[in-house]
DSSP file (Angstrom, degrees, kcal/mol; ACC not computed):
  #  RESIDUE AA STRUCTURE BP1 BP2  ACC     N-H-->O    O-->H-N    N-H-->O    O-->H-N    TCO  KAPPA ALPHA  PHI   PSI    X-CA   Y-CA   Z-CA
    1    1 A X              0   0    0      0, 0.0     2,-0.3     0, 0.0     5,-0.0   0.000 360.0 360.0 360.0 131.3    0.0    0.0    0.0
    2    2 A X    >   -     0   0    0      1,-0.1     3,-2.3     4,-0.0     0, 0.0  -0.752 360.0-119.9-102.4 144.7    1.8    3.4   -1.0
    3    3 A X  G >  S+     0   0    0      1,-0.3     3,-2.0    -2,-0.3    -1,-0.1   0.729 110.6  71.1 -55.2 -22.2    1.3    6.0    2.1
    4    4 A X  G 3  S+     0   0    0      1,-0.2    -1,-0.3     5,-0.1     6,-0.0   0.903  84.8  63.2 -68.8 -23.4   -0.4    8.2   -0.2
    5    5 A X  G <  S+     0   0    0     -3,-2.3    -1,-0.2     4,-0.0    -2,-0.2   0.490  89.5 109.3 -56.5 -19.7   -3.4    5.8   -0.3
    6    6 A X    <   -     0   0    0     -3,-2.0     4,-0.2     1,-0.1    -4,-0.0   0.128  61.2-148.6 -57.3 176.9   -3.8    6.6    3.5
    7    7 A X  S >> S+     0   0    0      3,-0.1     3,-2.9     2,-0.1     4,-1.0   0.776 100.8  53.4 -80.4 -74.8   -6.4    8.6    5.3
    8    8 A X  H 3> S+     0   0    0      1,-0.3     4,-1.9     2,-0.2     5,-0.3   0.808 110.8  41.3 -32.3 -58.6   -4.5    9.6    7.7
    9    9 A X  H 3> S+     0   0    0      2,-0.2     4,-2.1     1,-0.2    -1,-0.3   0.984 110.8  60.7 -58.5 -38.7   -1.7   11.2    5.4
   10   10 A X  H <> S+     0   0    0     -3,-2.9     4,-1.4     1,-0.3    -2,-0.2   0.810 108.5  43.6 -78.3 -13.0   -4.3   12.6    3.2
   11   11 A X  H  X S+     0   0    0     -4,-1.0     4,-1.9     2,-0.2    -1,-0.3   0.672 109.5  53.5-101.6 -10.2   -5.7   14.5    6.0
   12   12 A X  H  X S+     0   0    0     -4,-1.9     4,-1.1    -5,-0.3     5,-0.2   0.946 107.5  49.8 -38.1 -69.5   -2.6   15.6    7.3
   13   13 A X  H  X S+     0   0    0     -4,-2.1     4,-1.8    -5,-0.3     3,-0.3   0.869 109.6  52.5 -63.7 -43.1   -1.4   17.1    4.0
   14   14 A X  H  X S+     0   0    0     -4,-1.4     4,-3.1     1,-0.2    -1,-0.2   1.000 114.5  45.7 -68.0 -35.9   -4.8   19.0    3.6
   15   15 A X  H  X S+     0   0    0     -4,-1.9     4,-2.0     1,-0.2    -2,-0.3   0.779 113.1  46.6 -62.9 -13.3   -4.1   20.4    7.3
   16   16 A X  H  X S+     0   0    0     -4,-1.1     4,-4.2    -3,-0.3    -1,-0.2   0.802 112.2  49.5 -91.9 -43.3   -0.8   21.3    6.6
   17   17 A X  H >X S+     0   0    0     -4,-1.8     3,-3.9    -5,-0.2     4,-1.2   0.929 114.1  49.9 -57.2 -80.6   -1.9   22.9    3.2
   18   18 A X  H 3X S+     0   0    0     -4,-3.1     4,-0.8     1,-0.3     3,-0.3   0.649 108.8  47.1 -17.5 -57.1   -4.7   24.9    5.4
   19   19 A X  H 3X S+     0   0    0     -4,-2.0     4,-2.6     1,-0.3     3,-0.3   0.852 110.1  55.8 -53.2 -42.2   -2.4   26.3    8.3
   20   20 A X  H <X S+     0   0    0     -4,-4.2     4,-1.7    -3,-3.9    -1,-0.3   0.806 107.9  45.8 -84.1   0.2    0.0   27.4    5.6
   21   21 A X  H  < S+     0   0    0     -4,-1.2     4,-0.4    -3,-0.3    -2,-0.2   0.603 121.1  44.2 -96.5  -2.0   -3.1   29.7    3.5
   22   22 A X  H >X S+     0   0    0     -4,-0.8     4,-2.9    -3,-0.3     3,-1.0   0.880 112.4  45.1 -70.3 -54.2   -4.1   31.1    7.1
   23   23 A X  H 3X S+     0   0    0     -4,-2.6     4,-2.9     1,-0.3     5,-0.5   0.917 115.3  48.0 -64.5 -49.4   -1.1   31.6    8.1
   24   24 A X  H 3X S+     0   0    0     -4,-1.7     4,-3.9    -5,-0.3    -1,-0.3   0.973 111.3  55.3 -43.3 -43.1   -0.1   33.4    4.4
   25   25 A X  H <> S+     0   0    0     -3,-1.0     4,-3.9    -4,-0.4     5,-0.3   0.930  99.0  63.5 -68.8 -35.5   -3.5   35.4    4.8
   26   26 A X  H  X S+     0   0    0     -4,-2.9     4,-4.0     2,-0.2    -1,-0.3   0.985 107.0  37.1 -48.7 -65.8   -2.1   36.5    8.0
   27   27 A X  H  X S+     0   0    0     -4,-2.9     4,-1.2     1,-0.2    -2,-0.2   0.987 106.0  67.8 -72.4 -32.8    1.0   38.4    6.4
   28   28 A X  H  X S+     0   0    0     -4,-3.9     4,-2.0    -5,-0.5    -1,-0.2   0.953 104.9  40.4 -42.6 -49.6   -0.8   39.4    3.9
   29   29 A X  H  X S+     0   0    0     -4,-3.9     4,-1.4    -5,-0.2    -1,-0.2   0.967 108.9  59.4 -94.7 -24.9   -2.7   41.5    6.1
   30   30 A X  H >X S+     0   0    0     -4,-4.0     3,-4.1    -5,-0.3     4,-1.0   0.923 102.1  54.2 -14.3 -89.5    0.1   42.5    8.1
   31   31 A X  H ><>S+     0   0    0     -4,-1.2     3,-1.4     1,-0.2     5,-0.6   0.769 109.6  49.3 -18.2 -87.1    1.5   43.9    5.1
   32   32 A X  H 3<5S+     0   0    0     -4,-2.0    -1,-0.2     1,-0.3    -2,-0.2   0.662 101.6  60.7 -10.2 -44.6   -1.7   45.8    4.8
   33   33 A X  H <X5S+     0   0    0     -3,-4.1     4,-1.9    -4,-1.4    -1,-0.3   0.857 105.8  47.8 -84.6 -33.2   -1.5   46.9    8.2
   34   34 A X  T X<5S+     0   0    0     -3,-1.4     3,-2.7    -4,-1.0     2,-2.7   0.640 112.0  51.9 -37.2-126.6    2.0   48.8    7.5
   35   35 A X  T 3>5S+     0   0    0      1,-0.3     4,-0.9     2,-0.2    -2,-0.2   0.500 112.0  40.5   2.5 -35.0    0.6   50.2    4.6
   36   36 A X  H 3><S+     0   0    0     -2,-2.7     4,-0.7    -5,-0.6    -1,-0.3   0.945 110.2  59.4 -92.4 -29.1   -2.5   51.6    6.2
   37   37 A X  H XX S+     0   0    0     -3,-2.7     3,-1.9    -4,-1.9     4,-1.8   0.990 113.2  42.5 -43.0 -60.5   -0.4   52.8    9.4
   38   38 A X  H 3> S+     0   0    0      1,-0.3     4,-2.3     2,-0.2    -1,-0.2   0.848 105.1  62.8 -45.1 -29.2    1.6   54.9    6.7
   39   39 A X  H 3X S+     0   0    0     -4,-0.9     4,-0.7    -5,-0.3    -1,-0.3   0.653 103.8  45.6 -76.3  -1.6   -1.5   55.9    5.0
   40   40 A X  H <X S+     0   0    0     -3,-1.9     4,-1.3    -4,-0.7    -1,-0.3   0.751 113.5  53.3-110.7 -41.5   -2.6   57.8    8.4
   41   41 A X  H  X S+     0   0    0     -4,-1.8     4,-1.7     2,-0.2    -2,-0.2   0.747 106.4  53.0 -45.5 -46.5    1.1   59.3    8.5
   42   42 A X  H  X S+     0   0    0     -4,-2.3     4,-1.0     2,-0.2     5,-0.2   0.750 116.6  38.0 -61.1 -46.7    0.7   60.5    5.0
   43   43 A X  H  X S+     0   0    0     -4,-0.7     4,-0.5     2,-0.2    -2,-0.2   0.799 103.7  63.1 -93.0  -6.3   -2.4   62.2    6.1
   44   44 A X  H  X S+     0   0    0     -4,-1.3     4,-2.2     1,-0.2     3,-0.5   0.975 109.3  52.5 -43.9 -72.7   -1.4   63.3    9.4
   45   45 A X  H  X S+     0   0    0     -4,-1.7     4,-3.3     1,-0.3    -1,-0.2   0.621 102.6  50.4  -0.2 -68.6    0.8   65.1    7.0
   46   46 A X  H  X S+     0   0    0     -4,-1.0     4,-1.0     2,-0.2    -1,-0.3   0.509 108.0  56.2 -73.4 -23.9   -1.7   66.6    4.7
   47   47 A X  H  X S+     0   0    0     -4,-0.5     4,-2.4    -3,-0.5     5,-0.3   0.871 105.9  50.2 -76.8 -81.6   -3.6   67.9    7.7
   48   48 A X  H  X S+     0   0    0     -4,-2.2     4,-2.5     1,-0.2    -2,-0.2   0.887 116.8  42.4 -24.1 -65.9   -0.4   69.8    8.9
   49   49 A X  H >X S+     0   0    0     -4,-3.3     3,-1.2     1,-0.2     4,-1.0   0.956 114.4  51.0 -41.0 -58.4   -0.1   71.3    5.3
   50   50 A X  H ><>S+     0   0    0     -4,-1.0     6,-1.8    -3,-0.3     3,-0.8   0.903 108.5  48.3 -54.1 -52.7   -3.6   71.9    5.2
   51   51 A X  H ><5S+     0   0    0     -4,-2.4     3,-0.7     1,-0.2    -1,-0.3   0.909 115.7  49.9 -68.5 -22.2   -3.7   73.8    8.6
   52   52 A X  H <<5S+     0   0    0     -4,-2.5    -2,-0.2    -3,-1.2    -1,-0.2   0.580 101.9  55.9 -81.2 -12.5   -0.6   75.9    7.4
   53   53 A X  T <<5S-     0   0    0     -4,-1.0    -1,-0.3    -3,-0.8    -2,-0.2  -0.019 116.5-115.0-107.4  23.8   -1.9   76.9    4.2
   54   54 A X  T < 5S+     0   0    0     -3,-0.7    -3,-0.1    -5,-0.3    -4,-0.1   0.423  88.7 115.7  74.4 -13.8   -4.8   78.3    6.1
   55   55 A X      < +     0   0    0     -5,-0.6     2,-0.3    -6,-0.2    -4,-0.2   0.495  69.2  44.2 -81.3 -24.6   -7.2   75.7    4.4
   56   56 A X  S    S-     0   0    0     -6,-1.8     2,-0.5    -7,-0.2    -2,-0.1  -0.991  91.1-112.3-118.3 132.0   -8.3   73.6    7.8
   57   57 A X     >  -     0   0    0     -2,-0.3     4,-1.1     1,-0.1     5,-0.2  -0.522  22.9-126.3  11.4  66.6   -9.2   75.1   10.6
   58   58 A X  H  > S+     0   0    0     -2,-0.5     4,-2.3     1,-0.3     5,-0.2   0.700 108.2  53.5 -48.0 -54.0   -6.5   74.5   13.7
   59   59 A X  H >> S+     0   0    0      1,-0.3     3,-1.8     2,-0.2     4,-1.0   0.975 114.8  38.0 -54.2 -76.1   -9.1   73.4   15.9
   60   60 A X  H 34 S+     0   0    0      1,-0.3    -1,-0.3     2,-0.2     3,-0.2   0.798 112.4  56.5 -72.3  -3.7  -10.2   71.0   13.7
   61   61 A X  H >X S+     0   0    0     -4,-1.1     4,-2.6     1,-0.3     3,-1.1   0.844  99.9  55.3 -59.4 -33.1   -7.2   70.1   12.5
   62   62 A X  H <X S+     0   0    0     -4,-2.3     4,-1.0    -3,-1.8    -1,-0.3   0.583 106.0  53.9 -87.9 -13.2   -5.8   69.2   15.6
   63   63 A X  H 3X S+     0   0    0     -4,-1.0     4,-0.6    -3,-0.2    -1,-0.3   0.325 111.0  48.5-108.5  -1.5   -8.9   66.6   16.4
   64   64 A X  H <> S+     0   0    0     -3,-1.1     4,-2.7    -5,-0.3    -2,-0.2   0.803 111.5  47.1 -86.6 -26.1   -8.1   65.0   13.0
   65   65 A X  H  X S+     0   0    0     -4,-2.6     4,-1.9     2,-0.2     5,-0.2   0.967 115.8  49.4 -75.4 -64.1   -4.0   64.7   13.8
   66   66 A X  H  X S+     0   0    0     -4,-1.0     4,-1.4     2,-0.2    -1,-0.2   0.861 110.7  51.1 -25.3 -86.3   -5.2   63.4   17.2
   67   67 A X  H  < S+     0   0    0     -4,-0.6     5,-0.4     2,-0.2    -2,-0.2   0.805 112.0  42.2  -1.8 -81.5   -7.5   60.9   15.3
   68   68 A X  H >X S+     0   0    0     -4,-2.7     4,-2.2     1,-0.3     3,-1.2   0.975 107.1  60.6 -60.9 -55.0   -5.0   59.5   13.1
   69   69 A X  H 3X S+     0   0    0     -4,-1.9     4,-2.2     1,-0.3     2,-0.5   0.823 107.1  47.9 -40.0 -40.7   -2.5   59.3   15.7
   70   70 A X  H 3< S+     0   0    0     -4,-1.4    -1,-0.3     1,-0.3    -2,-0.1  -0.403 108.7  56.9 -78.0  49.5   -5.0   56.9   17.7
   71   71 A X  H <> S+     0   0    0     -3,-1.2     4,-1.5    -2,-0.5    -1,-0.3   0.150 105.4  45.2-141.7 -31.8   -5.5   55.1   14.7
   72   72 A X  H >X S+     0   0    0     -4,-2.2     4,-2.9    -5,-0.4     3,-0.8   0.950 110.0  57.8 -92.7 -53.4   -1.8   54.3   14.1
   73   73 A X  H >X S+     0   0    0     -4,-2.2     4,-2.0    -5,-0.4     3,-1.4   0.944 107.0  46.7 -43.2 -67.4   -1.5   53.4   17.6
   74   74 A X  H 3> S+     0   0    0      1,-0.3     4,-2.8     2,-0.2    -1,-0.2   0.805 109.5  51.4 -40.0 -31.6   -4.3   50.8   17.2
   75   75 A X  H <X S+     0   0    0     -4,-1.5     4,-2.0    -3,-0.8    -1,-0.3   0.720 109.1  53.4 -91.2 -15.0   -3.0   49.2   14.0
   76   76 A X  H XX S+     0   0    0     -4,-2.9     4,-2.2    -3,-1.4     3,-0.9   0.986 107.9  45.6 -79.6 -34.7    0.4   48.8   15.6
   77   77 A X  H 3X S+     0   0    0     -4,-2.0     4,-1.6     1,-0.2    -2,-0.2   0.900 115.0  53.9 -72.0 -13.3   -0.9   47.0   18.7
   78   78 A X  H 3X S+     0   0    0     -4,-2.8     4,-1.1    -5,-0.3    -1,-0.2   0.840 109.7  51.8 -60.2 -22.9   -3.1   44.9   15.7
   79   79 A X  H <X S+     0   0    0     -4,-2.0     4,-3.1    -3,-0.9     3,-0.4   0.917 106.5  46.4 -84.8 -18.5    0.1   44.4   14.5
   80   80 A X  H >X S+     0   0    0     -4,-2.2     3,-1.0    -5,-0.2     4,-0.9   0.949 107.2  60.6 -60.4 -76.9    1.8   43.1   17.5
   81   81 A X  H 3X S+     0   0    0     -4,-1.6     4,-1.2     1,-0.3    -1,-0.2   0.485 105.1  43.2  -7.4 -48.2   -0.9   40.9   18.1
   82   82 A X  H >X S+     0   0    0     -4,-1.1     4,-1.4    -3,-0.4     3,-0.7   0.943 106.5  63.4 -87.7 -33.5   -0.6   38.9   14.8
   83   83 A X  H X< S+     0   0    0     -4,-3.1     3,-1.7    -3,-1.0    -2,-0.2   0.914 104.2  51.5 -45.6 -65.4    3.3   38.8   15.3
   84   84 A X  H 3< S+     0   0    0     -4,-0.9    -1,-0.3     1,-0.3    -2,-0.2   0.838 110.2  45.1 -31.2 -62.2    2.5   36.8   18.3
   85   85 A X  H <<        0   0    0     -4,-1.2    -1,-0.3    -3,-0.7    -2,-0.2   0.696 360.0 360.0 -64.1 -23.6    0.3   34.4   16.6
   86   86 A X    <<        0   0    0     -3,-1.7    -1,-0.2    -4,-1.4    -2,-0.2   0.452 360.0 360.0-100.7 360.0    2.6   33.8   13.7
């Protein structure tokens, strides 16, 4: 009997398969979660310009820069979080 004929092996190999296309999906959205951290940096940014060219408000600028800054915070501890699990 060749082992591939087994149960046992064949369900092995599918778990093995599975674990590695969560575990891929995982960095994938890691990656993602960089990328969106930046994207909040970038507009953090855009705010600053924006309050300097006279074009937002200070006040409300300063409660979007806030904003995004609790937003970057969050997606780094989401990213700690999957580092742990992977």
């Amino acid at each position: 009997m060749k082992f591939e004929d087994l149960e046992v092996w064949k369900r092995s190999s599918r778990l093995c398969a599975d674990l590695y296309k969560h575990f891929q999906d995982i960095k994938d959205f890691a990656r993602f979660l960089q990328y969106s951290k930046g994207s909040c940096g970038e507009l953090r940014t855009q705010i600053y310009i924006g309050i300097d060219i006279d074009y937002i408000e200070p006040a409300v600028g300063k409660k979007w820069i806030q904003e995004t800054k609790e937003l970057s915070a969050m997606l780094v501890g989401l990213s700690k979080s999957l580092r742990k699990i992977n």
